[in-house]
N, C-alpha and C positions, 0 to 999 in steps of 0.2 A: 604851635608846637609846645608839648612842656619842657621847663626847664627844670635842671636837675639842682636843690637850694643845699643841701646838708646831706650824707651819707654818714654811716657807723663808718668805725675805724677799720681797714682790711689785712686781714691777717691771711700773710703769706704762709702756706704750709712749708712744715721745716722742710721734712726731707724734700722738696722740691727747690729751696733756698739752698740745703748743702749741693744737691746736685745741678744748680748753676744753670735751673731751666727756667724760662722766662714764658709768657704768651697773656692771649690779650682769649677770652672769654668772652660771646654774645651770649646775653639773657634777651630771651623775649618778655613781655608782660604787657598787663590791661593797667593803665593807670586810672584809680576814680576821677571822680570831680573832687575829690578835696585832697589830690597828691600824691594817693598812696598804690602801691602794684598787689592787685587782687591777688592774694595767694593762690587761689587755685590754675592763675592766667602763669603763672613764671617756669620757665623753659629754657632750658639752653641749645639753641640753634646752632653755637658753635664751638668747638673747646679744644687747642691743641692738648692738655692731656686731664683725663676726668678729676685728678685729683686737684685741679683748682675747682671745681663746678660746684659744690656744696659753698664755699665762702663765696664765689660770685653771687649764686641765688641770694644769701645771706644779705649783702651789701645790696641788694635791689629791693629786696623786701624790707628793711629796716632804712631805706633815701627818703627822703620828702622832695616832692615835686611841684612848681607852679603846676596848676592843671592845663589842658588847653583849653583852647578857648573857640568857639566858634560867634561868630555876632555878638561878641562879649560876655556868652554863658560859660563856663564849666562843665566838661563833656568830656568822656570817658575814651582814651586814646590807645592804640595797640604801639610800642616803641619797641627797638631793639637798642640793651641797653651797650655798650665795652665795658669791661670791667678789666683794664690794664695789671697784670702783674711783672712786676719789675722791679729786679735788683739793685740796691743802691752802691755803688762800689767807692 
């Protein structure tokens, strides 16, 4: 399976921060063999409300990933990613 090494930083949308709404976002994607989610593969499967879904995609397409691996090659893997948003109180 790959593993997820470094993501950009996630920017919470405001007005979703003043309104005190929280939820957790699936991205789907095609990860290559060298880490990266094929931009045209990334989808979001799940989203309590859409205006997180544009910074989720963001944060999946800008991560670096170990690739997977099968018999010790690098091989092109379909993941669903979480992309947690949550308030620091």
């Amino acid at each position: 399976q790959p593993v997820m090494l470094a993501h950009p930083p996630l920017r919470y949308p405001e007005v979703l921060r003043q309104a005190g709404i929280e939820g957790r976002v699936l991205v789907e994607a095609v990860l290559d063999t060298l880490g990266r989610a094929e931009p045209g593969s990334l989808r979001v499967t799940d989203s309590p409300n859409p205006l997180f879904d544009h910074e989720a995609l963001t944060v999946v397409a800008g991560s670096r990933y170990r690739p997977g691996r099968v018999d010790g090659r690098a091989v092109r893997v379909r993941v669903q990613v979480p992309v947690a948003f949550a308030i620091r109180r």
